[in-house]
C-alpha positions as CSV (number, residue, x, y, z in Angstrom):
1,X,-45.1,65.6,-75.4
2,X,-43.1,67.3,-72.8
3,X,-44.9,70.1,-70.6
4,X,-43.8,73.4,-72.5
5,X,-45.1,71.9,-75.6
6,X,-48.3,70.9,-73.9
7,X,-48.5,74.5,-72.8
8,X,-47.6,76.0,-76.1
9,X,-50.1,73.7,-78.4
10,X,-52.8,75.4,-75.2
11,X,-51.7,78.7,-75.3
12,X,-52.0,78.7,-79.3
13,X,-55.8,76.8,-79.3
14,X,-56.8,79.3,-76.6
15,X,-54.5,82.7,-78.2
16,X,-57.5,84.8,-78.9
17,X,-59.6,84.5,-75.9
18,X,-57.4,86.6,-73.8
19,X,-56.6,88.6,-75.9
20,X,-60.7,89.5,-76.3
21,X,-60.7,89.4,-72.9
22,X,-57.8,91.9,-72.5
23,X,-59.3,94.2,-74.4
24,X,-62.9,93.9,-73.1
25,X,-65.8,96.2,-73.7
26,X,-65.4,97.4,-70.5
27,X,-67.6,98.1,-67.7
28,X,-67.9,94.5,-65.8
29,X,-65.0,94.8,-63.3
30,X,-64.1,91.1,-64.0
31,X,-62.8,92.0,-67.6
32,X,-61.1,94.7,-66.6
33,X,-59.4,93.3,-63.6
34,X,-58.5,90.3,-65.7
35,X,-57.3,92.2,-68.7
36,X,-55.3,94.3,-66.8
37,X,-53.6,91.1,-65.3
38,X,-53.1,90.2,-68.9
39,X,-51.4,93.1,-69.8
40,X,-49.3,93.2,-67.4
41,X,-47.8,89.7,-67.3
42,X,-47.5,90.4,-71.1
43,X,-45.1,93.0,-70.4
44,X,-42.8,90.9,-68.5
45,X,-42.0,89.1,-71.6
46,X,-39.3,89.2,-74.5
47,X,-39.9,91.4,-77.7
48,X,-41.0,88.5,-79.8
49,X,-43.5,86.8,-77.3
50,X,-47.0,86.4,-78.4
51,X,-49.3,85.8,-81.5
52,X,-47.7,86.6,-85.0
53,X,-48.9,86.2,-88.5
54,X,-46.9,85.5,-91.8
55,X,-48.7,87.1,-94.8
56,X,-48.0,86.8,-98.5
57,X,-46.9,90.0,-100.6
58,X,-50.6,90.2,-101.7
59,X,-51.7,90.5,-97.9
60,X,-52.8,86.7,-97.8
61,X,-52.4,85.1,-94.4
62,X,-50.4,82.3,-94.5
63,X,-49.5,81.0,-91.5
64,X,-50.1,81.8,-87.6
65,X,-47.4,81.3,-84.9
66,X,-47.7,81.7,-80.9
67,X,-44.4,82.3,-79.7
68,X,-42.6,82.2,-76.1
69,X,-39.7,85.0,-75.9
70,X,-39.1,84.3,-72.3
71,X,-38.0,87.7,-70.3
72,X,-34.9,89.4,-71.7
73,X,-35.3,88.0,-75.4
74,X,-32.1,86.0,-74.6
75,X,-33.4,82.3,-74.0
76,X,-33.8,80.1,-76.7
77,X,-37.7,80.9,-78.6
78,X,-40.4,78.2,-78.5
79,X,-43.0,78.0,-81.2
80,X,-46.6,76.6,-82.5
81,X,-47.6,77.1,-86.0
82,X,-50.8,76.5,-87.8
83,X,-51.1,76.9,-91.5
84,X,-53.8,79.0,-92.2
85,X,-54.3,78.6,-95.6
86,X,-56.3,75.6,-95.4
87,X,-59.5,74.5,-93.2
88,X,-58.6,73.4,-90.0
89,X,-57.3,69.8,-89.9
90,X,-55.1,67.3,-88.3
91,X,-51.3,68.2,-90.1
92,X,-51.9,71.9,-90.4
93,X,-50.6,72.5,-87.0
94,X,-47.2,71.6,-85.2
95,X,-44.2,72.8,-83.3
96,X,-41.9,74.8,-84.4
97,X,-38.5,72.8,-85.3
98,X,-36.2,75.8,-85.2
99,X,-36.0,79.5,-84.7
100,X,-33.1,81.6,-84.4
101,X,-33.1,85.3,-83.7
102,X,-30.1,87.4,-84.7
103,X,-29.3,90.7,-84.3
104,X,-32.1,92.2,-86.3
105,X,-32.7,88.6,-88.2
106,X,-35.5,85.9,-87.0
107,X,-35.3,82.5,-89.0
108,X,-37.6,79.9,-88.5
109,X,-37.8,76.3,-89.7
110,X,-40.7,74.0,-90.0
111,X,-41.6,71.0,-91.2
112,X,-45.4,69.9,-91.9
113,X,-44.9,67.3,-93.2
114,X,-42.6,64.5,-91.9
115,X,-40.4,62.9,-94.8
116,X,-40.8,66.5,-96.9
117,X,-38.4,69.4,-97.6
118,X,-38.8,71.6,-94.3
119,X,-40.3,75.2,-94.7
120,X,-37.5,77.7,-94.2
121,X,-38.6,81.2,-93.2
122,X,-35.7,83.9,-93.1
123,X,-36.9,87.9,-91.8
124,X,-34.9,91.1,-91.3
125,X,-36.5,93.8,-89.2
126,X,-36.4,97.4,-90.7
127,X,-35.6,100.8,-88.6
128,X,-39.4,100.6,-87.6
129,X,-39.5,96.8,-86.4
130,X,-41.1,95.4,-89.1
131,X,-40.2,92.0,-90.1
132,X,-39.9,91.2,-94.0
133,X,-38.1,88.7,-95.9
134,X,-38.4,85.3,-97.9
135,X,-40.5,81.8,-97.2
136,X,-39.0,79.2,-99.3
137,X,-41.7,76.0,-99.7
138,X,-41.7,73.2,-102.0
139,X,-38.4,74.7,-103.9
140,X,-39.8,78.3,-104.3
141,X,-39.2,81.1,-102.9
142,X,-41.8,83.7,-102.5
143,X,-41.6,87.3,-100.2
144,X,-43.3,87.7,-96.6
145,X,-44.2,89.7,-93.7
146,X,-44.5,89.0,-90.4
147,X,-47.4,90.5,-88.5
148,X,-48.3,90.8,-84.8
149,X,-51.5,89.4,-83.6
């Protein structure tokens, strides 16, 4: 495992604790001093960086990704997925095994499980940002959204 993807498989086991911490009830200095560093290292990153969530048409979460959109949003994207609609067990999470951002398109490619047809994710943003498109798994193909946090 090289050192990015050690980092990445971390930063997506350990996503919501700064995230809680970042947003802290306030009041203990700590928090505050630590969330603040949070927020503002977050801000030095490309548009796509951080926790995302692909949800079904119904609203159904359906799989979680922690992304690295290093500064710009012109280097090459890194990714961790876990697939959400299942208990937590060895197989549900991996790496990424390709995304590529376009203007206004994001695909991503993943494959769960080795010898199987990969997963093949393809999103448009609309004018407000919001990412939309098709998740075709197992042969179907079935519509999606991708959510921040």
């Amino acid at each position: 495992m090289t050192g990015a993807r050690t980092v990445l498989l971390a930063v997506l086991i350990l996503a919501a604790a700064p995230q809680a911490i970042a947003q802290g009830e306030g009041g203990n200095p700590v928090d505050e001093r630590v969330g603040g560093s949070f927020n503002a290292a977050e801000s030095f990153q490309g548009p796509l960086d951080g926790s995302w969530t692909l949800v079904s048409a119904s609203g159904q979460a359906l799989l979680a990704f922690q992304l690295v959109d290093k500064p710009g949003g012109e280097s090459p994207l890194e990714g961790v997925w876990r697939d959400l609609r299942r208990p937590p067990a060895p197989g549900d999470i991996g790496f990424v095994d390709n995304l590529i951002r376009g203007p206004g398109t994001l695909s991503i490619t993943l494959n769960p499980t080795p010898g199987q047809p990969a997963v093949t994710i393809s999103l448009h943003a609309d004018p407000t940002g919001a990412w939309s498109g098709v998740m075709r798994e197992n042969g179907a193909d079935a519509p999606v959204k991708l959510r921040r946090g």
